[in-house]
N, C-alpha and C positions, 0 to 999 in steps of 0.2 A: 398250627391252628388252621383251619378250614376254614371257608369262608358259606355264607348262608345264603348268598347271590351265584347265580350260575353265570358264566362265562360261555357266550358261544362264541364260535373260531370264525363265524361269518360277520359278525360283527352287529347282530342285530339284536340290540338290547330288549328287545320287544317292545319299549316306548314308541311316542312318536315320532318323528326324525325335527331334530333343532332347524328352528325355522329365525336364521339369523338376519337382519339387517340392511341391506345396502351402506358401505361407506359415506356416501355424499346426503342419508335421510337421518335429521336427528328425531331426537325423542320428544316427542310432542311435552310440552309444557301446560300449565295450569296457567290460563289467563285470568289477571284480576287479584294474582296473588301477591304482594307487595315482598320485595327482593330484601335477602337476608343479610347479614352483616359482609358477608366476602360474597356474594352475586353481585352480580355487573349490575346496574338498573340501565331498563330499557332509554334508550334514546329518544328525549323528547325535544330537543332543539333541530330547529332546522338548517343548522349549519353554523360559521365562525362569525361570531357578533367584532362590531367596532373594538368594545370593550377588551374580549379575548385576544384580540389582533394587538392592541399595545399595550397591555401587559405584557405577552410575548415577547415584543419588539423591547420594553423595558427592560425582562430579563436578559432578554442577548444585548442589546446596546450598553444598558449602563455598566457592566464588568467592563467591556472591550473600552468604555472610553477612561472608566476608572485607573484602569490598566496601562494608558497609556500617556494620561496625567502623570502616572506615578514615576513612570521610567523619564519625563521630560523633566518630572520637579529633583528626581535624581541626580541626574545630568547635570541639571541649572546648579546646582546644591555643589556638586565634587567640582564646578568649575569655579564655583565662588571660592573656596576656600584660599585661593591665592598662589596656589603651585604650578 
């Protein structure tokens, strides 16, 4: 079957020539528009509050001290039984 577009061998489609990008410029966004279920939402704090700092520090501390109760009340525990 033939086709109804012509092929030339120079490569010039007779369009305009694609007019791509820069890697490092994105695509400009619509400001004012409120961010969808899976968009990031814009950053509006100015940095790590009191608050966020021990939380944090709660989730990393209390496993590590949970953890190490556990291995001493172990220990205390296999030594009591009397053997």
């Amino acid at each position: 079957m033939t086709s109804a577009v012509k092929f030339h061998a120079d490569g010039d489609a007779g369009a305009l020539p694609a007019r791509l990008r820069p890697a490092g410029i994105h695509a400009p966004k619509v400001l004012g528009q409120a961010a969808g279920p899976f968009d990031v939402p814009a950053a509006t704090d100015n940095g790590t509050s009191l608050r966020e700092a021990l939380v944090t520090g709660l989730l990393v501390i209390y496993p590590t001290v949970a953890t190490v109760v556990a291995i001493i009340a172990g220990l205390f525990l296999a030594s009591a039984n009397g053997t």
